[in-house]
C-alpha positions in Angstrom: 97.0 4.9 -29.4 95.1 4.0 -26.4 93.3 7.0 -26.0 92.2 6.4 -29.8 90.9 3.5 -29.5 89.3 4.1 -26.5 87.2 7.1 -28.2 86.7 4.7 -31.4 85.0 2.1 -29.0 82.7 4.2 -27.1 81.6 6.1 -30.9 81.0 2.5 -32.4 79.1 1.6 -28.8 77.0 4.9 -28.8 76.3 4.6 -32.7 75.0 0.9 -31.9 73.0 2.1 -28.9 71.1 4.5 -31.4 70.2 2.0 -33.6 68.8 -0.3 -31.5 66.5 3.2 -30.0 65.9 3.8 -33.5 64.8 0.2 -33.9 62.9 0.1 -31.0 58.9 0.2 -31.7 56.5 2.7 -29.3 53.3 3.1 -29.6 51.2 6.2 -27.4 47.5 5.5 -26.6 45.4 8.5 -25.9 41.9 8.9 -23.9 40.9 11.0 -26.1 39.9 11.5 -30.0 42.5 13.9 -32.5 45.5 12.6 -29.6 43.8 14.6 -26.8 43.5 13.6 -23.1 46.0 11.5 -20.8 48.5 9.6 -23.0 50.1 6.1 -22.4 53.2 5.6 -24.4 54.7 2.0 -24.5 57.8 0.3 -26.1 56.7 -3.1 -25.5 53.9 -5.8 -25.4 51.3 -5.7 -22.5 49.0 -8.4 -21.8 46.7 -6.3 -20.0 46.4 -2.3 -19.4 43.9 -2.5 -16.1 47.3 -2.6 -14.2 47.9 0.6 -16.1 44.8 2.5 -15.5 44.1 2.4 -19.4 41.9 -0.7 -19.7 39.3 0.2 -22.2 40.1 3.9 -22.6 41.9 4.1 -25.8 40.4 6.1 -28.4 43.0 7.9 -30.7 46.8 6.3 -30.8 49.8 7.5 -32.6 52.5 4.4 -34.3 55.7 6.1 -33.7 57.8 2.8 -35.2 57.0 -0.6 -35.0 53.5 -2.4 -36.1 51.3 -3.1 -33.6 48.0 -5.3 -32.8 45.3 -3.8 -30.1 43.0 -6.6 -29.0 39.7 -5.8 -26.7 40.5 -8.3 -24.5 43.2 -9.0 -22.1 45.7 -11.6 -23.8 45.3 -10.5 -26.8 42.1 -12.3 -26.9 38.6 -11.5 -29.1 38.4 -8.9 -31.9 42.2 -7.4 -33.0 43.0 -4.7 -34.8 46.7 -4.0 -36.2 48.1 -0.5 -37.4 51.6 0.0 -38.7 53.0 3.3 -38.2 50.8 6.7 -38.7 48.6 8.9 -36.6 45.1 7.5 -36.1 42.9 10.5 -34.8 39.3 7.8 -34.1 39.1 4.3 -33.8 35.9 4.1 -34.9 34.1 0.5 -34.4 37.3 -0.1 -31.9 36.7 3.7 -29.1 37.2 2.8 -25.8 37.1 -1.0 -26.2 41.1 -1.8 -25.9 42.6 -4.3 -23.3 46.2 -5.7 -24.5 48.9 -4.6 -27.2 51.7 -6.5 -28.2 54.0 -5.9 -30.9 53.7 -8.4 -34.8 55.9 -8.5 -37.4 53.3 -7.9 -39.9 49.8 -5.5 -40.0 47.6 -3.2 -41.8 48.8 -1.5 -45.5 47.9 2.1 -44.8 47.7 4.9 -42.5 44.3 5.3 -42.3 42.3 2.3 -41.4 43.5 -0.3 -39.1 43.5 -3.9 -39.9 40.5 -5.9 -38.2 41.2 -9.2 -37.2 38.8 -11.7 -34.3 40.7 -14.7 -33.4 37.4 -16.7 -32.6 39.1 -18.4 -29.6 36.2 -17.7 -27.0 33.4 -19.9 -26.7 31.6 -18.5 -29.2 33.3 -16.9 -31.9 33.3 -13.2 -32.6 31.1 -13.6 -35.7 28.8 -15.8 -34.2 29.4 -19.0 -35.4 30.0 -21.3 -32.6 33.7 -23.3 -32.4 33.4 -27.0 -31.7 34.4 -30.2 -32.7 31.3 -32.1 -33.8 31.2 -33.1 -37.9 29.0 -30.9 -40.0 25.9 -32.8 -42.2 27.9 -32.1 -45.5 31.5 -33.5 -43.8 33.5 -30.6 -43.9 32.7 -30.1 -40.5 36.0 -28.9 -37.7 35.9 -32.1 -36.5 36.6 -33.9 -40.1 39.3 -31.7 -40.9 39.1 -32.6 -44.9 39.8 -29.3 -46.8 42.2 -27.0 -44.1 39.4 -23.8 -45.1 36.0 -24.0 -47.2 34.1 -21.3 -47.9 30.1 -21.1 -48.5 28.1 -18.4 -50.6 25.2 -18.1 -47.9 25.0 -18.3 -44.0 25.3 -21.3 -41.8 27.1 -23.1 -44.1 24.7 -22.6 -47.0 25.1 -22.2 -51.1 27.9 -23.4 -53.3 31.2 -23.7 -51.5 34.8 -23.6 -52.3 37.7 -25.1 -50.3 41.0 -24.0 -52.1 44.1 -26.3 -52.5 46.2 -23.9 -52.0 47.9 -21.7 -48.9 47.0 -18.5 -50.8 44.7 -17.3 -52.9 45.3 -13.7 -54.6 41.9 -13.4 -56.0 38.7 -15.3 -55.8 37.6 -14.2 -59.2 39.6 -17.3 -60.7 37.1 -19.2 -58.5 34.3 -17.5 -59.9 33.9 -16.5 -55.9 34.8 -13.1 -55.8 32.1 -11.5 -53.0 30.3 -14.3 -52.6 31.6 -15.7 -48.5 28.9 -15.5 -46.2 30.0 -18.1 -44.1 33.4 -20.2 -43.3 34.7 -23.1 -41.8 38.1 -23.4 -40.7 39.7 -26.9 -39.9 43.3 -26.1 -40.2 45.7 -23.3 -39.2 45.2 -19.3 -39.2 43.7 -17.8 -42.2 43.1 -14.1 -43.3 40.8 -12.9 -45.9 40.8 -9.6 -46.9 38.1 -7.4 -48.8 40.2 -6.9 -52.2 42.7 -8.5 -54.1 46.3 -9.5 -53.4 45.0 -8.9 -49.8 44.5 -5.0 -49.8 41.8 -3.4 -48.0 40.5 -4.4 -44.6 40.9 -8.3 -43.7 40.0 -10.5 -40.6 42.1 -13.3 -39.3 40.0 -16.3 -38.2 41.6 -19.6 -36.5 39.9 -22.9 -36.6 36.2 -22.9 -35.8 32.7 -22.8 -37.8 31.5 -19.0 -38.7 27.8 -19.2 -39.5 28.1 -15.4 -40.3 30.5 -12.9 -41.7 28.9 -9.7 -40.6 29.8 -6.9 -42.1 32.6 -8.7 -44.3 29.6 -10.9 -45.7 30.0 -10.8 -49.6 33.0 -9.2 -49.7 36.1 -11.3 -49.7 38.3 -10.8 -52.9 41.7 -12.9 -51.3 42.5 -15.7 -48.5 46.2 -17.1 -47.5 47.1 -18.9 -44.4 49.4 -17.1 -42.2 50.1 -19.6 -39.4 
Protein backbone atom coordinates (compact mmCIF):
# COMPACT_ATOMS: atom_id res chain seq x y z
CA UNK A 1 0.00 0.00 0.00
CA UNK A 2 2.65 2.26 0.75
CA UNK A 3 4.39 2.11 -2.34
CA UNK A 4 0.80 3.12 -3.87
CA UNK A 5 0.27 5.79 -2.28
CA UNK A 6 3.50 7.05 -2.48
CA UNK A 7 3.25 6.99 -6.45
CA UNK A 8 -0.51 8.46 -6.04
CA UNK A 9 1.10 11.51 -4.15
CA UNK A 10 3.89 12.42 -6.33
CA UNK A 11 1.13 12.00 -9.69
CA UNK A 12 -1.36 14.38 -7.84
CA UNK A 13 1.93 16.74 -6.84
CA UNK A 14 3.32 16.61 -10.48
CA UNK A 15 -0.25 17.15 -12.03
CA UNK A 16 -0.62 20.31 -9.63
CA UNK A 17 2.84 21.53 -10.55
CA UNK A 18 1.60 21.64 -14.27
CA UNK A 19 -1.13 23.57 -13.63
CA UNK A 20 0.24 26.10 -11.87
CA UNK A 21 3.13 26.20 -15.24
CA UNK A 22 0.20 26.17 -17.29
CA UNK A 23 -1.30 29.02 -15.32
CA UNK A 24 1.68 30.86 -15.15
CA UNK A 25 1.58 34.11 -17.63
CA UNK A 26 4.98 34.90 -19.89
CA UNK A 27 5.32 37.33 -22.03
CA UNK A 28 8.71 37.52 -24.76
CA UNK A 29 9.71 41.03 -25.91
CA UNK A 30 11.73 41.29 -29.06
CA UNK A 31 14.23 44.12 -30.50
CA UNK A 32 13.02 43.66 -33.45
CA UNK A 33 9.70 43.83 -35.80
CA UNK A 34 7.88 40.20 -37.07
CA UNK A 35 9.65 38.65 -33.43
CA UNK A 36 13.23 39.23 -34.89
CA UNK A 37 16.35 40.28 -32.93
CA UNK A 38 17.41 39.48 -29.12
CA UNK A 39 14.35 38.30 -27.20
CA UNK A 40 13.49 38.90 -23.44
CA UNK A 41 10.99 36.45 -22.10
CA UNK A 42 9.43 37.15 -18.58
CA UNK A 43 6.94 35.37 -16.31
CA UNK A 44 6.45 38.22 -14.01
CA UNK A 45 6.03 42.05 -13.39
CA UNK A 46 9.13 44.42 -13.82
CA UNK A 47 9.21 47.77 -12.74
CA UNK A 48 11.90 48.73 -14.95
CA UNK A 49 13.85 46.80 -17.90
CA UNK A 50 17.22 49.24 -17.89
CA UNK A 51 18.52 46.66 -15.27
CA UNK A 52 17.77 44.26 -18.13
CA UNK A 53 19.43 45.79 -21.02
CA UNK A 54 15.81 46.16 -22.75
CA UNK A 55 14.84 49.67 -21.69
CA UNK A 56 13.13 51.21 -24.63
CA UNK A 57 13.92 48.48 -27.19
CA UNK A 58 10.83 46.54 -27.55
CA UNK A 59 9.24 46.52 -30.78
CA UNK A 60 7.43 43.17 -31.60
CA UNK A 61 6.18 40.94 -28.39
CA UNK A 62 4.53 37.67 -28.39
CA UNK A 63 1.51 36.90 -25.20
CA UNK A 64 2.23 33.37 -24.57
CA UNK A 65 -0.62 33.32 -21.50
CA UNK A 66 -1.51 35.89 -19.22
CA UNK A 67 -2.67 39.65 -20.14
CA UNK A 68 -0.21 42.06 -19.83
CA UNK A 69 0.18 46.07 -19.61
CA UNK A 70 3.57 47.69 -21.28
CA UNK A 71 4.00 51.29 -19.89
CA UNK A 72 6.88 53.78 -21.51
CA UNK A 73 7.88 54.61 -18.33
CA UNK A 74 9.51 52.98 -15.48
CA UNK A 75 6.75 52.18 -12.78
CA UNK A 76 4.35 51.64 -14.92
CA UNK A 77 4.04 55.29 -15.30
CA UNK A 78 2.83 57.59 -18.53
CA UNK A 79 1.19 56.13 -21.70
CA UNK A 80 0.11 52.09 -21.21
CA UNK A 81 -0.78 49.77 -23.48
CA UNK A 82 -2.29 46.25 -22.54
CA UNK A 83 -2.45 43.08 -24.91
CA UNK A 84 -3.98 39.72 -23.97
CA UNK A 85 -2.61 36.78 -25.49
CA UNK A 86 -1.55 36.78 -29.47
CA UNK A 87 1.45 37.54 -31.58
CA UNK A 88 1.94 41.28 -32.24
CA UNK A 89 4.47 41.57 -35.16
CA UNK A 90 4.71 46.05 -34.76
CA UNK A 91 3.82 48.18 -32.13
CA UNK A 92 3.17 50.91 -34.04
CA UNK A 93 2.68 54.40 -32.12
CA UNK A 94 4.29 52.24 -28.98
CA UNK A 95 8.37 50.84 -31.22
CA UNK A 96 10.98 51.17 -29.03
CA UNK A 97 9.33 53.35 -26.39
CA UNK A 98 8.75 50.50 -23.50
CA UNK A 99 10.16 50.79 -19.88
CA UNK A 100 8.01 48.45 -17.25
CA UNK A 101 5.50 45.36 -17.68
CA UNK A 102 3.54 44.03 -15.09
CA UNK A 103 0.93 41.54 -15.24
CA UNK A 104 -3.49 42.91 -14.95
CA UNK A 105 -6.31 40.87 -14.70
CA UNK A 106 -8.06 42.59 -17.45
CA UNK A 107 -6.83 44.12 -21.13
CA UNK A 108 -7.40 44.55 -24.73
CA UNK A 109 -10.41 42.41 -26.76
CA UNK A 110 -8.32 41.19 -29.73
CA UNK A 111 -5.25 39.99 -31.16
CA UNK A 112 -4.41 42.66 -33.18
CA UNK A 113 -4.39 46.02 -31.68
CA UNK A 114 -3.26 46.63 -28.13
CA UNK A 115 -5.25 48.52 -25.66
CA UNK A 116 -3.95 52.29 -25.21
CA UNK A 117 -4.27 53.54 -21.88
CA UNK A 118 -2.09 57.21 -20.22
CA UNK A 119 -2.62 57.31 -16.60
CA UNK A 120 -2.01 61.15 -16.53
CA UNK A 121 -0.06 60.97 -13.23
CA UNK A 122 3.00 63.13 -14.35
CA UNK A 123 2.86 66.73 -14.14
CA UNK A 124 1.31 67.26 -16.97
CA UNK A 125 -0.86 64.72 -18.29
CA UNK A 126 -0.23 62.67 -21.41
CA UNK A 127 -3.02 64.50 -23.39
CA UNK A 128 -2.00 67.72 -22.41
CA UNK A 129 -4.31 68.87 -20.04
CA UNK A 130 -2.65 69.88 -16.95
CA UNK A 131 -3.61 67.88 -13.39
CA UNK A 132 -4.18 70.16 -10.49
CA UNK A 133 -6.36 71.07 -7.81
CA UNK A 134 -7.60 74.62 -8.45
CA UNK A 135 -11.69 74.94 -9.30
CA UNK A 136 -12.66 75.33 -12.90
CA UNK A 137 -14.85 78.85 -13.87
CA UNK A 138 -17.95 76.49 -14.54
CA UNK A 139 -17.46 74.46 -10.93
CA UNK A 140 -16.74 71.21 -12.13
CA UNK A 141 -13.31 71.79 -11.67
CA UNK A 142 -10.80 68.64 -9.79
CA UNK A 143 -10.82 70.52 -6.99
CA UNK A 144 -14.88 70.68 -6.54
CA UNK A 145 -15.20 67.20 -7.12
CA UNK A 146 -19.15 67.48 -7.98
CA UNK A 147 -19.88 64.98 -10.81
CA UNK A 148 -16.93 61.94 -10.36
CA UNK A 149 -16.42 62.45 -14.57
CA UNK A 150 -17.88 65.20 -17.01
CA UNK A 151 -17.40 65.27 -20.38
CA UNK A 152 -17.32 68.52 -22.87
CA UNK A 153 -18.04 68.51 -26.83
CA UNK A 154 -15.05 70.91 -27.58
CA UNK A 155 -11.43 71.48 -26.10
CA UNK A 156 -10.48 73.04 -22.83
CA UNK A 157 -13.48 72.43 -21.32
CA UNK A 158 -15.68 73.90 -24.01
CA UNK A 159 -19.33 73.05 -25.68
CA UNK A 160 -22.26 71.18 -24.04
CA UNK A 161 -21.13 68.77 -21.37
CA UNK A 162 -22.32 65.65 -19.80
CA UNK A 163 -21.45 64.22 -16.41
CA UNK A 164 -23.13 60.70 -16.14
CA UNK A 165 -24.82 59.31 -12.85
CA UNK A 166 -23.77 56.29 -13.46
CA UNK A 167 -20.32 53.92 -13.07
CA UNK A 168 -20.89 52.81 -16.68
CA UNK A 169 -22.12 53.94 -19.56
CA UNK A 170 -22.54 51.29 -22.65
CA UNK A 171 -23.22 53.82 -25.17
CA UNK A 172 -23.32 57.58 -25.34
CA UNK A 173 -25.90 57.68 -28.01
CA UNK A 174 -28.66 57.55 -25.11
CA UNK A 175 -26.89 60.81 -24.15
CA UNK A 176 -27.27 62.12 -27.54
CA UNK A 177 -23.09 62.18 -27.01
CA UNK A 178 -21.98 59.63 -29.10
CA UNK A 179 -18.48 61.24 -30.75
CA UNK A 180 -18.76 64.22 -29.41
CA UNK A 181 -15.65 64.25 -26.20
CA UNK A 182 -13.10 66.59 -26.98
CA UNK A 183 -12.16 67.25 -23.59
CA UNK A 184 -12.66 65.60 -19.86
CA UNK A 185 -12.38 66.22 -16.42
CA UNK A 186 -11.98 63.63 -14.00
CA UNK A 187 -12.61 64.28 -10.19
CA UNK A 188 -13.18 60.84 -8.96
CA UNK A 189 -11.62 57.34 -9.44
CA UNK A 190 -10.11 55.61 -12.84
CA UNK A 191 -12.18 55.80 -15.84
CA UNK A 192 -11.89 54.25 -19.38
CA UNK A 193 -13.55 55.26 -22.47
CA UNK A 194 -13.34 53.40 -25.31
CA UNK A 195 -13.99 54.28 -29.19
CA UNK A 196 -17.28 51.96 -29.69
CA UNK A 197 -19.96 50.61 -27.78
CA UNK A 198 -20.14 48.22 -24.88
CA UNK A 199 -16.38 49.27 -24.66
CA UNK A 200 -14.99 47.59 -27.91
CA UNK A 201 -12.37 49.09 -29.95
CA UNK A 202 -9.43 50.90 -28.65
CA UNK A 203 -9.93 52.85 -25.14
CA UNK A 204 -7.72 55.06 -22.77
CA UNK A 205 -7.77 54.94 -19.05
CA UNK A 206 -7.47 58.39 -17.56
CA UNK A 207 -7.29 58.96 -13.56
CA UNK A 208 -8.25 62.17 -11.95
CA UNK A 209 -7.01 65.33 -13.67
CA UNK A 210 -8.35 68.07 -16.27
CA UNK A 211 -7.69 66.85 -20.16
CA UNK A 212 -7.93 69.98 -22.27
CA UNK A 213 -7.45 67.64 -25.24
CA UNK A 214 -8.24 64.19 -26.45
CA UNK A 215 -5.88 63.83 -29.33
CA UNK A 216 -6.46 61.39 -31.53
CA UNK A 217 -9.49 59.92 -29.41
CA UNK A 218 -11.13 63.54 -29.92
CA UNK A 219 -14.71 62.88 -31.17
CA UNK A 220 -14.68 59.46 -30.83
CA UNK A 221 -15.92 57.99 -27.54
CA UNK A 222 -18.96 55.70 -27.96
CA UNK A 223 -18.74 54.07 -23.93
CA UNK A 224 -17.15 55.15 -20.39
CA UNK A 225 -17.30 52.97 -17.00
CA UNK A 226 -15.14 53.40 -13.93
CA UNK A 227 -12.79 50.63 -13.34
CA UNK A 228 -11.13 51.64 -9.99
Amino acid sequence: MKPLLHRLTCAAMLLAATAVAADASELTLFTDSNFSGPPLTLRGSTADLAPLGFNDRTSSLIVRSGTWQLCEHANYRGRCMTFERGEYRALDGFNDAVSSVREVSGGGRDGRDGRDERDGRDGRDERGGRRGDRDDDRGYGYGHRREAIVLFSKSRFGGAKLAPHNNEVRTLERYDFNDQAGSVIVNVGRWELCEHADFGGRCIVLEPGRYERLDDMNNQISSLRRVR
